[in-house]
C-alpha positions in Angstrom: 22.0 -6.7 -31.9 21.5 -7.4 -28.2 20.0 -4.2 -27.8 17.6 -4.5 -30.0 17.0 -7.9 -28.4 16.4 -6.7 -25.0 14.1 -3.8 -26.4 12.1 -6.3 -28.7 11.6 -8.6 -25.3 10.7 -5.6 -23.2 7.8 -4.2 -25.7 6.8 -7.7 -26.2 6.4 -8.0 -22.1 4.6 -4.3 -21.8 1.9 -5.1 -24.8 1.4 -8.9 -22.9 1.5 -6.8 -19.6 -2.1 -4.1 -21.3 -3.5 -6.5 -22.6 -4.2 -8.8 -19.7 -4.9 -5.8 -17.9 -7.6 -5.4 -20.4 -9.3 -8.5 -20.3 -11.4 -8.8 -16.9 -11.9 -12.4 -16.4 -12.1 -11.5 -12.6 -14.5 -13.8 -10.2 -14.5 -10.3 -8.1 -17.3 -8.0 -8.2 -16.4 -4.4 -7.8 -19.3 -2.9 -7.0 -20.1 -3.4 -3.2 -20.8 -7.3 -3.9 -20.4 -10.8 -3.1 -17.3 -12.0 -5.3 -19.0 -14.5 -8.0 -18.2 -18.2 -7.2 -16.6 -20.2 -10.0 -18.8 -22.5 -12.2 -17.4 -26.3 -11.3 -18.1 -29.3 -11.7 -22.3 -28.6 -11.4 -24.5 -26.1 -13.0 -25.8 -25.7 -9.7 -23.9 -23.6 -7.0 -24.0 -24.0 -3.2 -21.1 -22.6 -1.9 -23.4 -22.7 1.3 -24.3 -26.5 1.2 -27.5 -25.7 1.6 -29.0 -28.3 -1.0 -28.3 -32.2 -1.1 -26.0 -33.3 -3.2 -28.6 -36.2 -4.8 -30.7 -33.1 -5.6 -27.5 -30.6 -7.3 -26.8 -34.0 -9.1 -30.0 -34.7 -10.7 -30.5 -31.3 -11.6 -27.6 -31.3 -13.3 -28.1 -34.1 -15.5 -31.1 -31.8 -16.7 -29.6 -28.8 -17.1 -26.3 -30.6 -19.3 -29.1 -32.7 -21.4 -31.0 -29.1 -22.4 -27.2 -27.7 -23.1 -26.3 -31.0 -24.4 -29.9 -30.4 -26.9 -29.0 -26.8 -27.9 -31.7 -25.3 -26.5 -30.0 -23.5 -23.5 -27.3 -23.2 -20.7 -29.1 -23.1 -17.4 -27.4 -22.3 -13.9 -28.8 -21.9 -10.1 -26.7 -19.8 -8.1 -27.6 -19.8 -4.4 -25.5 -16.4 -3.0 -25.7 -14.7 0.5 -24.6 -11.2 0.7 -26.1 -9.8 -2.5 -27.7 -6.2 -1.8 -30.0 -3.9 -3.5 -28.0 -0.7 -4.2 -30.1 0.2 -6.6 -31.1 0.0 -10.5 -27.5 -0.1 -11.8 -26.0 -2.4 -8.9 -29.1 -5.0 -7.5 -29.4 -9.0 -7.9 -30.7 -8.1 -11.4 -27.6 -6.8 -12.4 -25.4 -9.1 -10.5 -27.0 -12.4 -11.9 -26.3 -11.0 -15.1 -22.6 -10.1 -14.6 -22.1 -13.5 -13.0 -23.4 -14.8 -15.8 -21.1 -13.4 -18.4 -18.4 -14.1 -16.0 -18.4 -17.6 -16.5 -19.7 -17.4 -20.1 -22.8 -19.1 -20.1 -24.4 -19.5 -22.8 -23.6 -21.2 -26.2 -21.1 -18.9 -28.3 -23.4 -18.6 -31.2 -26.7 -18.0 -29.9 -26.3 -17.5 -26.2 -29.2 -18.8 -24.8 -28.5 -18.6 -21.0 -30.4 -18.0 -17.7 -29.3 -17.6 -14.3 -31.6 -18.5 -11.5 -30.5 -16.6 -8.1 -31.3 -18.1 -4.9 -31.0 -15.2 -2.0 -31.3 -17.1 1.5 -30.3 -14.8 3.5 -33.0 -12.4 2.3 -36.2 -11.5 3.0 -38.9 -13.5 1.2 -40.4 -10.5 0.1 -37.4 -9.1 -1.1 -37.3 -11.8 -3.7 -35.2 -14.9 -2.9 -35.6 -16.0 -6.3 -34.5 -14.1 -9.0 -34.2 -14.8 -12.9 -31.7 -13.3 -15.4 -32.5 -14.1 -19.1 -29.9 -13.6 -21.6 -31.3 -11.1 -24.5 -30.7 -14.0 -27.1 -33.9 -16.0 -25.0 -36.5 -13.8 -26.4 -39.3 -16.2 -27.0 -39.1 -17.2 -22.9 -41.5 -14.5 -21.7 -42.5 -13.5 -17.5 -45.9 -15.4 -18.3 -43.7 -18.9 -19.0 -41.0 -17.6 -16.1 -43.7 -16.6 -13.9 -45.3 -19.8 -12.6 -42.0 -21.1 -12.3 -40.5 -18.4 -10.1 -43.8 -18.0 -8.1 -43.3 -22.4 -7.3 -39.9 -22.2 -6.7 -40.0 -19.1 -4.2 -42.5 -21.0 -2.0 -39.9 -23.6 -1.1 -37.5 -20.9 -0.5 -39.3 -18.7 1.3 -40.1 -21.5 3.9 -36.2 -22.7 3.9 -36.5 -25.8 1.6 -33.7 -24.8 -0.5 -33.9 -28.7 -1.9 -37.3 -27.9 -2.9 -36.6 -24.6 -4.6 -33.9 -26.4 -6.9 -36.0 -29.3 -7.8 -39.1 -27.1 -8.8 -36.8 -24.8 -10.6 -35.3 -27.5 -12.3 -38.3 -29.3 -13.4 -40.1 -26.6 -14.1 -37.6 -24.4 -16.1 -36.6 -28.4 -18.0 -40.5 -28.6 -19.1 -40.9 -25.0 -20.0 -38.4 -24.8 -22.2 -39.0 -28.1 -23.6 -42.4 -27.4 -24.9 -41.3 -23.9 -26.6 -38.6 -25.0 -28.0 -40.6 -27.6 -29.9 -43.6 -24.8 -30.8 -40.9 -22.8 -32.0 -39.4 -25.7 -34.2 -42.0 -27.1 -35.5 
């Protein structure tokens, strides 16, 4: 009877054992880049301090009001390090992964996107990037567009305060006004 005990615990143990193996809810990112920081307290990250904390405030009041309104999960990500290694491993690709690392996005629809903030890169290289979750299919590059274009000429000068307020305001009145012509 022991036996069979000590044999039940031990395949109990192995099959907990696989299957936490199996589930990646790793913050690490395999690939030759920057480990993805955690989603806190704020929707916007700056592990960097490179934004006020009056502006990551306010901007989070927006982004929780449009999560808070069902229309969808929004997240700024400021993050040095991040590398084009091509089409499979670029800030595209790591926005996106960072993304579904910290589940953003409601668990029915998942309406998400992930703003990227690059400061350590060139400003031609893009220092703003946008990652759309596939569920977000009526927010198209001519609503994004403008938005990005704004934003990136904070950034590109160093005004990372201004990047996140334009963003924020911007991306808040966008989606705002299609969610309503899509609802109505």
């Amino acid at each position: 009877m022991m036996k069979r005990l000590v044999s039940l615990i031990l395949l109990l143990s192995c099959c907990l054992t696989l299957l936490s193996c199996s589930t990646n809810n790793s913050t690490t990112n395999d690939k030759g880049q920057p480990d993805f920081p955690s989603l806190r307290e704020y929707w916007v990250i700056d592990p960097y301090g490179l934004v006020n904390q009056d502006v990551i405030e306010a901007s989070d009041k927006v982004f929780e009001q449009l999560r808070q309104d069902n229309i969808a999960e929004i997240a700024i990500v400021i993050q040095k390090g991040i590398k084009d290694k091509g089409p499979m491993n670029d800030e595209l690709i790591w926005a996106r992964n960072w993304g579904r690392s910290v589940k953003l996005g409601d668990k029915e629809d998942q309406r998400a996107i992930v703003w990227l903030i690059r400061p350590d890169v060139k400003p031609e290289e893009n220092r703003i990037t946008i990652e759309i979750s596939t569920k977000l299919t009526w927010l198209t590059v001519g609503d994004y567009g403008p938005i990005m274009e704004e934003a990136a000429e904070y950034a590109n000068y160093d005004d990372f305060n201004g990047a996140v307020e334009s963003l924020t305001r911007n991306t808040d009145e966008v989606l705002r006004r299609l969610w309503k012509e899509r609802n109505n």
